[in-house]
N, C-alpha and C positions, 0 to 999 in steps of 0.2 A: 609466386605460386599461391600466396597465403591469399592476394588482394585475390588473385582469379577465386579460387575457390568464393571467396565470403562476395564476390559481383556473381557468381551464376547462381546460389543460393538463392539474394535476394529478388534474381530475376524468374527463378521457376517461383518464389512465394507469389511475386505479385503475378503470376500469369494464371496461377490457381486461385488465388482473392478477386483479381477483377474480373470474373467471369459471371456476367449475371443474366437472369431469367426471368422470361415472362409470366405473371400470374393474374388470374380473374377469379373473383370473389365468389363468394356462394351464392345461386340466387332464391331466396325465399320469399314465400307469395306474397301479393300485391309491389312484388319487385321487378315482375318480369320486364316491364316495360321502361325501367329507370334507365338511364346511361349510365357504361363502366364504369366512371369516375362517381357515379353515388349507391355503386352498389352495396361497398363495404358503410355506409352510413345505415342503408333502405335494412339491410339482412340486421344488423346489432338493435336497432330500433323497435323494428318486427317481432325477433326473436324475443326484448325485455319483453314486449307490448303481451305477446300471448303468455309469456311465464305467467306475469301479472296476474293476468284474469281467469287464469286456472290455480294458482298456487292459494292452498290456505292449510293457515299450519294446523299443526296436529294439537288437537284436546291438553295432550300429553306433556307438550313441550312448552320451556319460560321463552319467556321476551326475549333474555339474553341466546338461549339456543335458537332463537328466529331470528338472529343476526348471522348472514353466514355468505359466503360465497361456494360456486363451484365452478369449476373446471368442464370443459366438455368438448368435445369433438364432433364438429361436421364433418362426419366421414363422407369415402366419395362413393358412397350410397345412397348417397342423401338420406341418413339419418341421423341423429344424434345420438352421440354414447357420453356417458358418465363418468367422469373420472377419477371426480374426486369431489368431496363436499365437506365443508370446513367445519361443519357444525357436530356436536358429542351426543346428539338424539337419534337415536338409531330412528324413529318414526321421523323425523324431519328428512333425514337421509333418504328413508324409501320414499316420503310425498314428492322431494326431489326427483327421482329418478323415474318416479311414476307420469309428472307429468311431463318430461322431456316426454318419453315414449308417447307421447299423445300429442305433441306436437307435429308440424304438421310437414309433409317432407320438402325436399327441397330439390333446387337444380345443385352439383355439388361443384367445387372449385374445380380450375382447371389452372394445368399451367404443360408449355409446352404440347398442348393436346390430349395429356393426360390429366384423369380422374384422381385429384387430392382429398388426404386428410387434409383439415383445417383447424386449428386449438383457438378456444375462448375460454374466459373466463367473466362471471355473471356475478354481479354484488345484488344482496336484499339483505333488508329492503333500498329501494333503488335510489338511495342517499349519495351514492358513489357513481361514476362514471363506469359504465360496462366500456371496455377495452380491448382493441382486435391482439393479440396476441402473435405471432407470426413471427414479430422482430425479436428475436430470442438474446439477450447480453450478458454480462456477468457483471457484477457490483461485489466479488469476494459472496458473492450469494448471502452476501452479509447482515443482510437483517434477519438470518438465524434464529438469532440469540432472544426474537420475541415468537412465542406463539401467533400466527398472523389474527386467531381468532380474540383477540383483546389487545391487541395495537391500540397505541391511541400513540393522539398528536405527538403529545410529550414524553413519551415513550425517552427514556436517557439513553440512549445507545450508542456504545461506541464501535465502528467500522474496522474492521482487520486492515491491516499494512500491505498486504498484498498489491505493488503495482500496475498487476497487469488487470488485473480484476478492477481498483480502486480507477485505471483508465475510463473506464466505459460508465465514472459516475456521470459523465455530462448528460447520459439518457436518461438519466432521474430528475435531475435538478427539479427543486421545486417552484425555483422563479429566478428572475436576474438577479434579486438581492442575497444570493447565499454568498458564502463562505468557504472558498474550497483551500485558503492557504493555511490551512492548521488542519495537519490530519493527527488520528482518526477523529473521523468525522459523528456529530449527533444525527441519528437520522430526521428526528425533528426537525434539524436546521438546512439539511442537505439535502435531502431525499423526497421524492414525490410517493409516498407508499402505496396510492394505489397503484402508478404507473410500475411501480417496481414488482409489484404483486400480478401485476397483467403481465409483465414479460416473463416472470420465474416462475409462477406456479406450471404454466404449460409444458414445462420439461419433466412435469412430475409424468411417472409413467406409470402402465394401470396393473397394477400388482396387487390382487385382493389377498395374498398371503402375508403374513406379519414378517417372515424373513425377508421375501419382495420389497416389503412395505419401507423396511430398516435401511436393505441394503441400495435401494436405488433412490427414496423421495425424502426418508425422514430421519430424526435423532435417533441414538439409540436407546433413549428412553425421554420422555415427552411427558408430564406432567403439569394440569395447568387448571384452573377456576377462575372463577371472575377480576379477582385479586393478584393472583399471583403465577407464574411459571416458574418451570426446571426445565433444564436441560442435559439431560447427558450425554459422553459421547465416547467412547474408545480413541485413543491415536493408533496409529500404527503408519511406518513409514517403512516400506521395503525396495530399497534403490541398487541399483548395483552398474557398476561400469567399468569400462578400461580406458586407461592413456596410454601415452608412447613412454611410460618409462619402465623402471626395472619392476614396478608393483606388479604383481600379479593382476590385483583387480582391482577397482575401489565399489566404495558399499557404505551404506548408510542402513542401521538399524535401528528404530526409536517404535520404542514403546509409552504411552503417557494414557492421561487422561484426560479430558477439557470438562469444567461445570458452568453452566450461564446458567444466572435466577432473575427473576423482576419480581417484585412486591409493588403492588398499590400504585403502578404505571409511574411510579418516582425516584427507584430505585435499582440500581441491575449491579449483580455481580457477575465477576468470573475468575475461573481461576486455569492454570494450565500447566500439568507438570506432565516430565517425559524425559526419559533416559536414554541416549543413546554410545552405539558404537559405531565408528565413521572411521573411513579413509577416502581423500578427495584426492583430486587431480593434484600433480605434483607439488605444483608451483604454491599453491595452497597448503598443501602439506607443510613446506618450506618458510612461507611466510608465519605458520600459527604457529612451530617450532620457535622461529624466532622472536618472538614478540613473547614470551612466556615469563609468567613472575617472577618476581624476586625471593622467590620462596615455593616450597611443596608439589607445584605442578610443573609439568610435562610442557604446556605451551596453552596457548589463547587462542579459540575455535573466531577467528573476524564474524563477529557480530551477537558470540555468546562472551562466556567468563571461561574460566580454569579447567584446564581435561589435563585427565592425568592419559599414559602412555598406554599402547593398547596395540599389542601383536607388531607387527614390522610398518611403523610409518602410519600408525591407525591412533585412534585417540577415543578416549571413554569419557564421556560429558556430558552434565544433566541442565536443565534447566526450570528454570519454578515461574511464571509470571502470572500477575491476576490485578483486579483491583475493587476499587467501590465506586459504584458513580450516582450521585443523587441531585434531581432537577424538582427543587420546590415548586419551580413554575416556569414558564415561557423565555424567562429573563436569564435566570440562574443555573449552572451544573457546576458541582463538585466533585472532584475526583482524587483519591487517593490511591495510589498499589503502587507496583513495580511492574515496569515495562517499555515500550519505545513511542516517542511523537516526533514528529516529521512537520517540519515547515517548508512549504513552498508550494508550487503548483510544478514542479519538475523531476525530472526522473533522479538525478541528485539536487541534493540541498544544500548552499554554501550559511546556513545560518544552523539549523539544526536537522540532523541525519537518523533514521531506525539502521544504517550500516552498522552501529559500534552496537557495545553491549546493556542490556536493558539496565535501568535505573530507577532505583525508589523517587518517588515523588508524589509531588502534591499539586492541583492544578482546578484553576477555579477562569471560566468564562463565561465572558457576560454578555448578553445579545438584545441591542435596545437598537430603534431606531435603522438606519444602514450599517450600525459598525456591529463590530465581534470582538472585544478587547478580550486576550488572554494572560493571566500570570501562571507560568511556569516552574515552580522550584523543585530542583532534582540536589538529589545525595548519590554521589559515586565516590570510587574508589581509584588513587593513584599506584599503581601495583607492580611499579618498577624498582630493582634494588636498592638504584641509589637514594630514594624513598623511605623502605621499609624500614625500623624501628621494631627491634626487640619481635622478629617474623609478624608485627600487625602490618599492615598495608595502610596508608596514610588517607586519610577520607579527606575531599575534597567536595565541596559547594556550587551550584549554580543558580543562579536568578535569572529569568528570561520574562521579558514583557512583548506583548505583540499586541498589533493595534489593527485592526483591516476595517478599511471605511470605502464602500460601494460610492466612489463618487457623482456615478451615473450609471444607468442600465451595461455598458458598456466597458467603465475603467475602476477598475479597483484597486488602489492604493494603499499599502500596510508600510507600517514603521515596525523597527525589531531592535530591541536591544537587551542583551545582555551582560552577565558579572560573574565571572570565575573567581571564587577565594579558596584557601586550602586550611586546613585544620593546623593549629601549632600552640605552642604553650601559652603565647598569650591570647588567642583569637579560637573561637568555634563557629560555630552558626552564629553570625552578627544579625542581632535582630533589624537593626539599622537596612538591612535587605528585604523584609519581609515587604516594606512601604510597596503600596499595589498599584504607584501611578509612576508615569513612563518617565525615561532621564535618570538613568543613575551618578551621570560623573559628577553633578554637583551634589550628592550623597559622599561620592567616593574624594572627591577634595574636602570636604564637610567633614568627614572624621580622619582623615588625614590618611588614608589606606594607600599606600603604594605596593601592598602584594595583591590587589585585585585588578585580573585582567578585563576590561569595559571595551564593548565592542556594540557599535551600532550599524543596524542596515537597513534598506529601501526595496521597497520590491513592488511592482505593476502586472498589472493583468487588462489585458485590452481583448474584448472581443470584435474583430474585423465584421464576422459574421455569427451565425447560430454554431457554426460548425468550426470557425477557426478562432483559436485564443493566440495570443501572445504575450507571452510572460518572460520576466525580466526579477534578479536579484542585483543589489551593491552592496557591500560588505566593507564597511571602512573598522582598522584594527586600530592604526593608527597613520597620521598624516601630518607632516607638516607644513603649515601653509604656503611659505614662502618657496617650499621647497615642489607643490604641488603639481604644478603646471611648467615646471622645469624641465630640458633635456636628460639632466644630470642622471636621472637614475638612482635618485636618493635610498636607500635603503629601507629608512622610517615611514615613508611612502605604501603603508601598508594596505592595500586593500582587493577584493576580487570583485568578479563579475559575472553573472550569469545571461545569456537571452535565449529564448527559445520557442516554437511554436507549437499547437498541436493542431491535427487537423482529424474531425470525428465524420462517421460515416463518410468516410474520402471516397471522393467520385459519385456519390448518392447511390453508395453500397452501404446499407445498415452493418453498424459494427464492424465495419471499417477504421480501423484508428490508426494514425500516423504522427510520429511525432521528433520532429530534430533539435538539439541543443547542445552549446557553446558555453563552455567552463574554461575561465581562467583565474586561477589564484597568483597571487604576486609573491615570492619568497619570502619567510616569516612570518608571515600570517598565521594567526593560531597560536603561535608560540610566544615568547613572556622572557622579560628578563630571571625571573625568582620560576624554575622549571617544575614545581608543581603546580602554578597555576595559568600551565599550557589549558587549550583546547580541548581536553580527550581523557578519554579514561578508561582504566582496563587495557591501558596500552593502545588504543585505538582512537581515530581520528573524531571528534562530536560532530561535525559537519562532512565535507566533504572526505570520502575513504583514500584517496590518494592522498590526502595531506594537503600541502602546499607547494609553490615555486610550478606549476604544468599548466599547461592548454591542453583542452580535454574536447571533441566533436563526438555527439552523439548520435544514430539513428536507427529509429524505434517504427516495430508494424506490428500491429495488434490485431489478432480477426475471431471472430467466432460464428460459431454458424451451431444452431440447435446448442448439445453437448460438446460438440468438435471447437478446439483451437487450435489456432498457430499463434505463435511469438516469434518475432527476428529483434533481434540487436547488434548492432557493428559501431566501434568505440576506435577510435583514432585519436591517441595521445603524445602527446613529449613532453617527460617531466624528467627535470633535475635532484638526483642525488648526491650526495657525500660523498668525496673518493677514500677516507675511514681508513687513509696508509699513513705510514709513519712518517710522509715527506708532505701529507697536506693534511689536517687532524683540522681545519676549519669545516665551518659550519655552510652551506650556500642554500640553506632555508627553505629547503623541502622535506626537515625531519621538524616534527614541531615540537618534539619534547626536547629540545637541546635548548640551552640558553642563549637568544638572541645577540648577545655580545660576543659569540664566537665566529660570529659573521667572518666573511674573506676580506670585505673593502665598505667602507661607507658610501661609498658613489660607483656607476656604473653599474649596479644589480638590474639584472636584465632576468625576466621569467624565461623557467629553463637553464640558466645556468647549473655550471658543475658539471658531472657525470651526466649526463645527457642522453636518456634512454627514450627510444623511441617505442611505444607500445600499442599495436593493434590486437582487437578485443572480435569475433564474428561469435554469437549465440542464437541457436538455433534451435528451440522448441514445438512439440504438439502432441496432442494428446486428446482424451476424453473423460468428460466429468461425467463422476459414476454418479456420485449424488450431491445435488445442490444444498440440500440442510448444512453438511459437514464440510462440500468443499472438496471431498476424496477424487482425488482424480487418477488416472493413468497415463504416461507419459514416454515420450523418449528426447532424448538432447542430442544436440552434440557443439561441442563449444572449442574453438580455436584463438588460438594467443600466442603471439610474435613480439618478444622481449627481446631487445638491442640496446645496448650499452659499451660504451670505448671501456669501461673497466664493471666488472661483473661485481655487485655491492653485496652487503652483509643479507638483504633481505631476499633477490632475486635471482636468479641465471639467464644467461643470453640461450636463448632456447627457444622451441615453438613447439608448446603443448597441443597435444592431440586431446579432446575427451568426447570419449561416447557414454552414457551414460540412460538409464530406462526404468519404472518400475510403479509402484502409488505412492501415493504422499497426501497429508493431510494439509492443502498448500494455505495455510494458516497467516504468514508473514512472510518478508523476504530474504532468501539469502542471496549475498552479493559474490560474487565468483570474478568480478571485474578491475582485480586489484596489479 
């Protein structure tokens, strides 16, 4: 029943995404005579040409205020209306809108036989490409965080987590030589900004009132000069839903606040706090229950820290993240806060995950030439009992190096290595880790460290075409050689595997996004003989949310159209857990805080052993984005999950979770529901 349901799902999504339309441009004079195919060149050409030789600015207004773009609409009146204009001179504003109005009318688009509006957007002075607008995407509506009117190149900006949003960067890209395996991303380094500015600003809509203005286009407070911006913004998150269990409902309440600033195009802040009360779909409930500290709280929200207990099955928990990010120049950014980074180009990461809980760090990358070399050092927290010490929670160390080198327009190739160590009376922060160049294990033999776990990986990105990638991780924990290429099943044989492809504008539908991938981790991965310097922290997994020991299939559909999205996802797994009875208390290496030497057998470890649960995943998303500044959207779900297992474990129930779920959200980062 579960499989029918999640196949007629994704069969009505794609019957509503590939339905597409005929359209024909606007035609403005000395266009009449052009063919279809150069209408949309003849009309953007035409239209700069006469701005041009009508516009001059006003007495009034500086240099900097005669920098500006605007917004405007070829209605299917063939007129032009105003939409919007980026400049703070109220006289520059009205010479704007005065000489559209004199501009000269037009034949208006058509599609289907019908008389359309059509949205552009117009740079001056005409240093920038004018840009047809039409193909409407989302990027987390992410460059936000800068006033578009003092953008510059180097602008330091870091990209929200957001995956479904973060899908549709391929429409930005601003050449084949970027970087997309290290998010959040610099928009400097990722981003085409006027391209991204011609697709997002046309969603603004025309609200001359300041509550209009707030509620549908912009921040809620907007502060800015030559030098510097602010940002302000309310959260608020009002969700509410039902499953098949005994809970009456579930609910999501959070209140916060977000601040972004830029000084002097070199430096941006932000910060993000926000409180909530929550209850989720069961099985969720269940799992944050169980993973909870070794001390004071209630349970572990997957993907936050510590909620204390809260009504029947409900949980109170806040969160703080922010940081500092400063780019001297083209080469250099610096970053310091607390919060999540993600490597790969896929929907999960078997090297580093935003699934677990955010983490202080520090983080400096560097962009010369085709490569993007990053150091990554985080401080987290071991927060399990058998850990704790005197109710402190034991800190624990990471170092991560990542290397991405564009080897051609087409193949990009990054190395990844990291070093988990754990705090203890004779060892803290070993400086000996700070070294900023790749290869830790001849560090790690070099001082003799046998409690630092070293892990290296490989990861490729091939594009077939403009529209299709294929990307791939390898994650070696540990291997041994003679034992590599053997039947046997060695157990030391540590390592996983990722492939996957996406395919953008599928079918040569705009913003069409598709995308399928293949996870398998090997048993013990992640995990460490000395069990504080497992993989994870805060009781959660650093890479992949499932852990270790499973084969994971993913398939992903992305679509938007204007402010309208849908999202599908359908997850098809088998992973091996612990059977945790008094007649087998071994380990079969799909928990990864346990210590390695509790293993079942040294040979024969086959992924998926043990408890052997079979888990299918259908999610089903859409809604509309009220305003692109903030990301606020309106929504409805509904998410199915079929958990099967020969013995029912400490974490989960053999069960098939029902959720419905609907309401706004400030969709900021991601939460994972797919455990």
């Amino acid at each position: 029943m579960l499989k029918k349901t999640i196949t007629l799902l994704s069969m009505l999504l794609f019957n509503v995404i590939l339905f597409g339309q005929a359209e024909n441009y606007p035609v403005y004079k000395d266009c009449e005579n052009q063919p279809i195919a150069n209408l949309e060149k003849c009309f953007l050409e035409n239209v700069k040409k006469d701005f041009n030789s009508k516009y001059v600015k006003p007495t009034d207004a500086n240099d900097y205020q005669n920098e500006f773009y605007v917004v405007f609409i070829a209605n299917k009146n063939g007129e032009f209306d105003v939409i919007h204009v980026s400049s703070n001179s109220v006289s520059v504003n009205k010479t704007v809108e005065k000489v559209f109005s004199e501009l000269s009318p037009f034949q208006p688009a058509v599609l289907n036989g019908q008389t359309i509006d059509k949205q552009f957007i117009l740079y001056y002075p005409n240093n920038k490409k004018m840009l047809q607008t039409g193909s409407l995407d989302g990027l987390n509506y992410g460059l936000k965080n800068e006033n578009l009117e003092i953008r510059k190149e180097n602008s330091p900006y870091r990209s929200n987590l957001n995956y479904w949003d973060n899908l549709s960067l391929h429409n930005y890209q601003n050449s084949d030589q970027i970087h997309t395996g290290f998010r959040p991303y610099l928009n400097n380094l990722a981003v085409d900004t006027n391209k991204f500015d011609s697709i997002q600003t046309p969603l603004l809509k025309d609200k001359k009132t300041w509550l209009g203005r707030k509620f549908w286009n912009e921040n809620f407070v907007e502060i800015s000069d030559k030098y510097y911006w602010i940002n302000i913004n309310p959260i608020f998150d009002v969700i509410a839903g039902k499953d098949n269990s005994d809970n009456r409902f579930t609910y999501n309440n959070t209140r916060g606040a977000r601040i972004d600033a830029g000084l002097w195009n070199k430096i941006v802040l932000s910060s993000t706090f926000y409180e909530s009360q929550a209850r989720f779909v069961d099985y969720f409930n269940d799992y944050a229950f169980s993973i909870k500290p070794g001390r004071n709280s209630a349970a572990v929200i997957p993907g936050q820290v510590s909620a204390r207990e809260f009504g029947t099955n409900g949980f109170d928990y806040q969160s703080s993240t922010g940081y500092v990010s400063y780019s001297p120049n083209k080469t250099f950014n610096f970053q310091f806060g607390r919060d999540k980074n993600f490597i790969g180009d896929g929907y999960r990461s078997l090297f580093l995950s935003d699934a677990t809980a955010p983490s202080t760090f520090f983080k400096i990358q560097t962009n010369f030439w085709k490569i993007q070399y990053t150091n990554l050092w985080m401080f987290m927290r071991d927060v399990r009992r058998e850990v704790t010490v005197d109710n402190i929670f034991l800190r624990k160390f990471a170092a991560i190096h990542h290397l991405s080198l564009n080897a051609t327009k087409k193949l990009n190739i990054s190395l990844f290595e990291s070093v988990i160590w754990a705090k203890s009376p004779n060892q803290g922060f070993d400086v000996d880790y700070i070294n900023p160049l790749i290869l830790y294990r001849p560090i790690e033999y070099a001082i003799g460290s046998k409690h630092a776990n070293v892990m290296l990986g490989l990861s490729t990105t091939y594009k077939l075409k403009k529209d299709i990638h294929i990307y791939s991780q390898l994650l070696f924990d540990e291997i041994t050689k003679k034992e590599l290429f053997s039947s046997s099943g060695y157990w030391g044989n540590k390592y996983a595997f990722q492939l996957g492809a996406k395919y953008f504008n599928a079918f040569h539908l705009p913003n069409l996004n598709l995308q399928m991938e293949y996870n398998t981790v090997r048993p013990y991965v992640y995990s460490h003989e000395f069990i504080e310097t497992n993989y994870g922290t805060y009781n959660q997994s650093l890479a992949h949310p499932w852990g270790s020991n499973f084969r994971e299939g993913i398939f992903i559909v992305d679509y938007k159209y204007q402010r309208w999205f849908v999202n599908s996802k359908i997850e098809a797994g088998l992973k091996g857990f612990d059977y945790n009875s008094t007649e087998d208390t071994n380990s079969y290496g799909g928990d990864i805080f346990r210590d390695y030497a509790d293993r079942n057998a040294d040979y024969g470890i086959n992924t998926g052993q043990g408890n052997k649960a079979k888990i299918v995943i259908g999610d089903f998303q859409a809604g509309y984005l009220i305003n692109p500044s903030t990301n606020l959207k309106v929504f409805g779900g509904l998410l199915v999950r079929s958990f099967n297992a020969p013995k029912e474990n400490t974490l989960f129930k053999n069960k098939t979770s029902t959720w419905f779920n609907f309401g706004f959200k400030y969709d900021l980062n991601n939460w994972y529901f797919d455990f």
